[in-house]
C-alpha positions in Angstrom: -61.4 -4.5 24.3 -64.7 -4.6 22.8 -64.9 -6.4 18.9 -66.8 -5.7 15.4 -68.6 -8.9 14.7 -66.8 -8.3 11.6 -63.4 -8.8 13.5 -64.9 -11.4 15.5 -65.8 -13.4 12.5 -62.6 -12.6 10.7 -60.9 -13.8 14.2 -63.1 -17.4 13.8 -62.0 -18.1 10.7 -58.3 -17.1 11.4 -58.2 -19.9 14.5 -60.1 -22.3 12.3 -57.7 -22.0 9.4 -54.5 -22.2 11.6 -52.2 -25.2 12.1 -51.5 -23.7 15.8 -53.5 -25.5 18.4 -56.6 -22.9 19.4 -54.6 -21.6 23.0 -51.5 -20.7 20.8 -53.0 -19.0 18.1 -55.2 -17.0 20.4 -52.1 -16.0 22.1 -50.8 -14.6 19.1 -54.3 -12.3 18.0 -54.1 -11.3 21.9 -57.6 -12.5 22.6 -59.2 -14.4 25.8 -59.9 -17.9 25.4 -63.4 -17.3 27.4 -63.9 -14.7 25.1 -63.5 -16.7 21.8 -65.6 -20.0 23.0 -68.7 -17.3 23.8 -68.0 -15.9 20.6 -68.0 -19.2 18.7 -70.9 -20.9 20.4 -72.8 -17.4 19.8 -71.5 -18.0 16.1 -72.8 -21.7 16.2 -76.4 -21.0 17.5 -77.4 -18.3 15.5 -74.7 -17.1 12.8 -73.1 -13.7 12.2 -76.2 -12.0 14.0 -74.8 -13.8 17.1 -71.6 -12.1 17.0 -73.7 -8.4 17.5 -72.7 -6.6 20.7 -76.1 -6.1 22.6 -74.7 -5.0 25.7 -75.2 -1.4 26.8 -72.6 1.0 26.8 -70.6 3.6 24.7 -70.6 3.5 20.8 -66.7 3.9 20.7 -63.8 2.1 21.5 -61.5 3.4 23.9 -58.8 1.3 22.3 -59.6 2.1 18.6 -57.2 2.9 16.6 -57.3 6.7 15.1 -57.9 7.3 11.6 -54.3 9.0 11.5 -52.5 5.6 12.6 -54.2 3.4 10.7 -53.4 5.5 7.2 -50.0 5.7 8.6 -49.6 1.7 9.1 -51.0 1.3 5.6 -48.4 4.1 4.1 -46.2 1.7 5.5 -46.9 -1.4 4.5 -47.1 -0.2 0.9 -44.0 1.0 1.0 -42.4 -2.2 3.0 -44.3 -5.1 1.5 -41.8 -7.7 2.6 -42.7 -7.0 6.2 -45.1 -9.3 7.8 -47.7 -8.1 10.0 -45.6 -8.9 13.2 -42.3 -7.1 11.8 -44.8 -3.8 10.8 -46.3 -3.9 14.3 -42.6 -3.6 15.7 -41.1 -1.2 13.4 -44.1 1.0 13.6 -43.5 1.1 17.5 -39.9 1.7 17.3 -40.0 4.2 14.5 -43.1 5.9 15.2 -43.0 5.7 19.1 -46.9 4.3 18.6 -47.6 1.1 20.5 -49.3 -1.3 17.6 -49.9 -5.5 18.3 -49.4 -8.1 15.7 -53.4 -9.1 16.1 -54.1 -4.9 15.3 -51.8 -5.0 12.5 -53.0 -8.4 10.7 -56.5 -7.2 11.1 -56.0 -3.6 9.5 -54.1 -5.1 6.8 -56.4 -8.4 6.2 -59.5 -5.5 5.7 -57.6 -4.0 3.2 -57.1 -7.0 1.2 -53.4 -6.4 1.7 -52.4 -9.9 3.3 -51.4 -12.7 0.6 -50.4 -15.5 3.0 -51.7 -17.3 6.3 -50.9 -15.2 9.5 -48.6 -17.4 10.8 -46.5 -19.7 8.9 -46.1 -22.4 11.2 -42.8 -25.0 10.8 -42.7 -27.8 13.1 -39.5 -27.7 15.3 -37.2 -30.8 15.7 -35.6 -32.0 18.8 -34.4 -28.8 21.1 -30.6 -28.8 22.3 -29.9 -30.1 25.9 -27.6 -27.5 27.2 -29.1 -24.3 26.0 -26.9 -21.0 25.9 -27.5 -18.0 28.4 -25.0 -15.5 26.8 -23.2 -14.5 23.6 -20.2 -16.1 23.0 -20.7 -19.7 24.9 -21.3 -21.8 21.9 -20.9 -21.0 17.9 -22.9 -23.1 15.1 -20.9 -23.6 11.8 -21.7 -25.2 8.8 -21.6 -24.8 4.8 -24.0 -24.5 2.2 -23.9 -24.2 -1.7 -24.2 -21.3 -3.8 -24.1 -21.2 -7.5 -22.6 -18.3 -9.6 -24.1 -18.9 -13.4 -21.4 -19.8 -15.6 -18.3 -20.5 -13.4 -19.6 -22.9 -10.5 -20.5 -23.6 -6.9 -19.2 -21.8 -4.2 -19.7 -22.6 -0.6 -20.3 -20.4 2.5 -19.1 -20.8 5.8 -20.5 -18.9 8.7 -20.5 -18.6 12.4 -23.3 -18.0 14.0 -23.7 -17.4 17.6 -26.6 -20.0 19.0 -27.5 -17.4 21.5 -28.3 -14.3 20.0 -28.5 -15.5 16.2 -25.8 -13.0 15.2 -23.6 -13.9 12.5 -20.3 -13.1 13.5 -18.2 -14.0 10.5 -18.4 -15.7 6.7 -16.1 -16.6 3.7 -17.0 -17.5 0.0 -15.0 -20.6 -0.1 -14.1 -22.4 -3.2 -13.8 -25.6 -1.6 -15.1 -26.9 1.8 -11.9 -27.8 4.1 -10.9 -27.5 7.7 -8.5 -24.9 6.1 -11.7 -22.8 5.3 -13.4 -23.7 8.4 -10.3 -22.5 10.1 -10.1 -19.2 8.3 -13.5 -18.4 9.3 -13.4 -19.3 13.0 -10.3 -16.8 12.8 -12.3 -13.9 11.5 -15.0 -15.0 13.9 -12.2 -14.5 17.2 -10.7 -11.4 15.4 -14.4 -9.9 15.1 -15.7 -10.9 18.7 -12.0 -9.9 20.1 -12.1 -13.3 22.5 -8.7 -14.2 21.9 -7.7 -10.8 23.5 -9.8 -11.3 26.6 -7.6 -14.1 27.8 -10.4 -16.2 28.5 -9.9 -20.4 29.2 -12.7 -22.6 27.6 -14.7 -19.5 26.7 -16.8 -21.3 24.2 -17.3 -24.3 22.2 -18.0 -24.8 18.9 -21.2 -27.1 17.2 -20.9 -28.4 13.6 -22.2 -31.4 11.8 -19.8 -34.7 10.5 -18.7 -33.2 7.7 -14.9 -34.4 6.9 -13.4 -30.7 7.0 -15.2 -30.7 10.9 -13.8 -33.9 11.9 -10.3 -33.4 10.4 -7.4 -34.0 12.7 -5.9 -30.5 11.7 -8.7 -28.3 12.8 -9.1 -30.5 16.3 -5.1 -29.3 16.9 -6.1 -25.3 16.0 -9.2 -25.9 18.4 -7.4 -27.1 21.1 -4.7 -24.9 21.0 -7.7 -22.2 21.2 -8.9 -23.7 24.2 -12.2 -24.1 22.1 -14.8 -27.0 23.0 -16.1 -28.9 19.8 -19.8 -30.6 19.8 -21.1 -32.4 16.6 -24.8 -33.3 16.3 -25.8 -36.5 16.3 -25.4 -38.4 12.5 -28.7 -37.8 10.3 -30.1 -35.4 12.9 -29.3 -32.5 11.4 -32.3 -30.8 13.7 -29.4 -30.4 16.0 -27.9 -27.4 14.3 -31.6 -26.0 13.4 -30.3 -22.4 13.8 -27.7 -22.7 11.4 -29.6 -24.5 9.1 -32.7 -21.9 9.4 -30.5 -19.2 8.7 -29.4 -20.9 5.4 -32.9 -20.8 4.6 -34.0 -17.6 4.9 -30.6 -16.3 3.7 -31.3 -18.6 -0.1 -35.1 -17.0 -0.1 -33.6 -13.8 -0.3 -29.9 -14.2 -2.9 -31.6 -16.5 -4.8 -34.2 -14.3 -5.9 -32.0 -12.6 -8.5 -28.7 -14.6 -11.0 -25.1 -13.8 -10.1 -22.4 -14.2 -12.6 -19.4 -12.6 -10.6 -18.3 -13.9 -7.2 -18.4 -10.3 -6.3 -21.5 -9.8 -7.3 -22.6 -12.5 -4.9 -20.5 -11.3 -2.2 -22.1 -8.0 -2.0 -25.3 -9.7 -1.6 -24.8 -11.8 0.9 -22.6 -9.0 3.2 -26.0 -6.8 2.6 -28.0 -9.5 3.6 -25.8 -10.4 6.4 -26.1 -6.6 8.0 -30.0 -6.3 7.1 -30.1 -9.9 9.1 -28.2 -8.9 12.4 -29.2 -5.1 12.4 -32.7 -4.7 10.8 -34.5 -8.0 10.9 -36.9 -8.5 14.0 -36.7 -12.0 14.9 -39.8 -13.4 16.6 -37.8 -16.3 18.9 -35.8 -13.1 20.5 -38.7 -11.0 21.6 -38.9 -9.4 18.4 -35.3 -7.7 18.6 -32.2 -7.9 16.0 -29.8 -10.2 16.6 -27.2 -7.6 17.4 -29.4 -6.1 19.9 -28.8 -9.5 21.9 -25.2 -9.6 21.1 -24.6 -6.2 22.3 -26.7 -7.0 25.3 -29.0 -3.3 24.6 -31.9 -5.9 24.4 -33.5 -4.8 27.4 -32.8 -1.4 27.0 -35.2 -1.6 24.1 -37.6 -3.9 25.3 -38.3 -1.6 28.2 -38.6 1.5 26.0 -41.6 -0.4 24.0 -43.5 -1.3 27.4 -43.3 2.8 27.9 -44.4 3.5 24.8 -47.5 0.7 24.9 -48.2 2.7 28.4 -48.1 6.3 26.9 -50.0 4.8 23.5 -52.9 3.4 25.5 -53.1 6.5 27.7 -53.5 8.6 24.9 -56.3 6.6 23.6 -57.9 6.9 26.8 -57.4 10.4 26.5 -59.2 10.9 23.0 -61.9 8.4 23.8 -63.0 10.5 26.7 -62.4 14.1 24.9 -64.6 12.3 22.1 -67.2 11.4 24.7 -67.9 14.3 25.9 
């Protein structure tokens, strides 16, 4: 695909600015490495001039984007701001049946001064778990974390969240943080996920930190009369339960943007976010599906139906480049 040397330039400054070593970033704006070192050396030697196509051949793109699209993506974006280029790219596709990258998308929206933050936010990973899961179900992450309601107190979730596919199968608004609460949780986890009907011996395990409501004698006993394996991270590592903990994180940006003064009013926001999380959020780790796309397993289902619709996308391209042509 040929460039603008303003989109080459604008592609030179994105790989300078990033925190992504130069091979991953290029990976991301879907361009060569061969191609980017001609272009920056090209750059180097003689400026912007340099970045000039001089080679011979037709004035259009075959790949270009249509005029139509492009308004359409925009339409979009202005009515979804909180989508990031890579979420737009993927909801365009599904929605519209219209094959759009993440590199397209940044670009169209960079020109029209509509991006306010660095492409890719970049957050250093810690230490990777050893035994990693191949399926739903094999191993749940639980943990707490704090919530305030003005003018009564704290509160504290608990969640289970299934390392696999992401999916948060159960939480509880907890007043205090025991294994009588961690308990109650795992049991709405079971009765949501139906294992305890399947009959199934040493069907999963469950990871947590070294909190004293996980290592409490009482919740060992339920556990083991489940049949359920439990695996605590290692003390002061808390990389180990990095899903868990990430999902805390994106879960305060978003409820602690507005006050809650009820404990039902902060119930209701965290069940909505909860269903926008394992239903409508793309996450970037899974191939850019929803978590409940992997924990129903119609993950590849979908991931096929976008390679068909990149196929037809580019064909139709094709198509109008060469009606244009002639």
């Amino acid at each position: 695909m040929k460039y603008p040397a303003t989109e080459k330039l604008e592609i030179i400054r994105l790989v300078e600015e990033s925190r992504l070593p130069v091979r991953r970033t290029l990976e991301k704006l879907g361009v060569s490495k061969s191609a980017f070192y001609r272009w920056y050396d090209l750059y180097a030697r003689f400026g912007e001039q340099g970045l000039e196509d001089r080679r011979s051949g037709p004035s259009r793109v075959w790949n270009r984007i249509p005029d139509d699209v492009r308004k359409d993506v925009l339409d979009m974006a202005l009515d979804q701001p909180e989508l990031s280029p890579r979420e737009l790219a993927v909801t365009f596709t599904d929605e519209r049946a219209y094959f759009l990258s993440e590199a397209s998308v940044y670009r169209l929206l960079k020109a029209h001064d509509l991006i306010t933050s660095p492409a890719f936010n970049v957050i250093k990973a810690g230490n990777e778990f050893k035994d990693k899961t191949t399926a739903p179900n094999q191993l749940w992450q639980t943990d707490f974390t704090y919530l305030k309601v003005i003018g009564w107190g704290w509160f504290y979730l608990s969640t289970i969240h299934d390392d696999y596919s992401r999916y948060i199968i159960a939480w509880k608004l907890c007043t205090t943080m025991k294994a009588d609460d961690v308990k109650d949780t795992l049991q709405l986890a079971l009765d949501a996920s139906e294992l305890e009907a399947a009959n199934i011996e040493n069907r999963l395990r469950l990871l947590s930190d070294n909190g004293p409501s996980y290592i409490a004698g009482d919740l060992a006993e339920w556990l083991g009369e489940r049949k359920i394996g439990h695996v605590r991270g290692a003390l002061n590592h808390p990389q180990t339960q990095g899903k868990i903990e990430r999902w805390h994180q994106t879960l305060k940006n978003r409820i602690l943007l507005e006050n809650h003064f009820q404990q039902e009013s902060l119930e209701a926001a965290i069940d909505a976010f909860v269903g926008y999380y394992n239903h409508r959020r793309y996450h970037e780790s899974l191939k850019n599906l929803t978590p409940a796309d992997v924990y129903f397993g119609r993950g590849q289902t979908i991931l096929l139906e976008r390679e068909k619709i990149k196929r037809r996308t580019f064909e139709k391209r094709r198509l109008q480049h060469a009606r244009s042509a002639a």
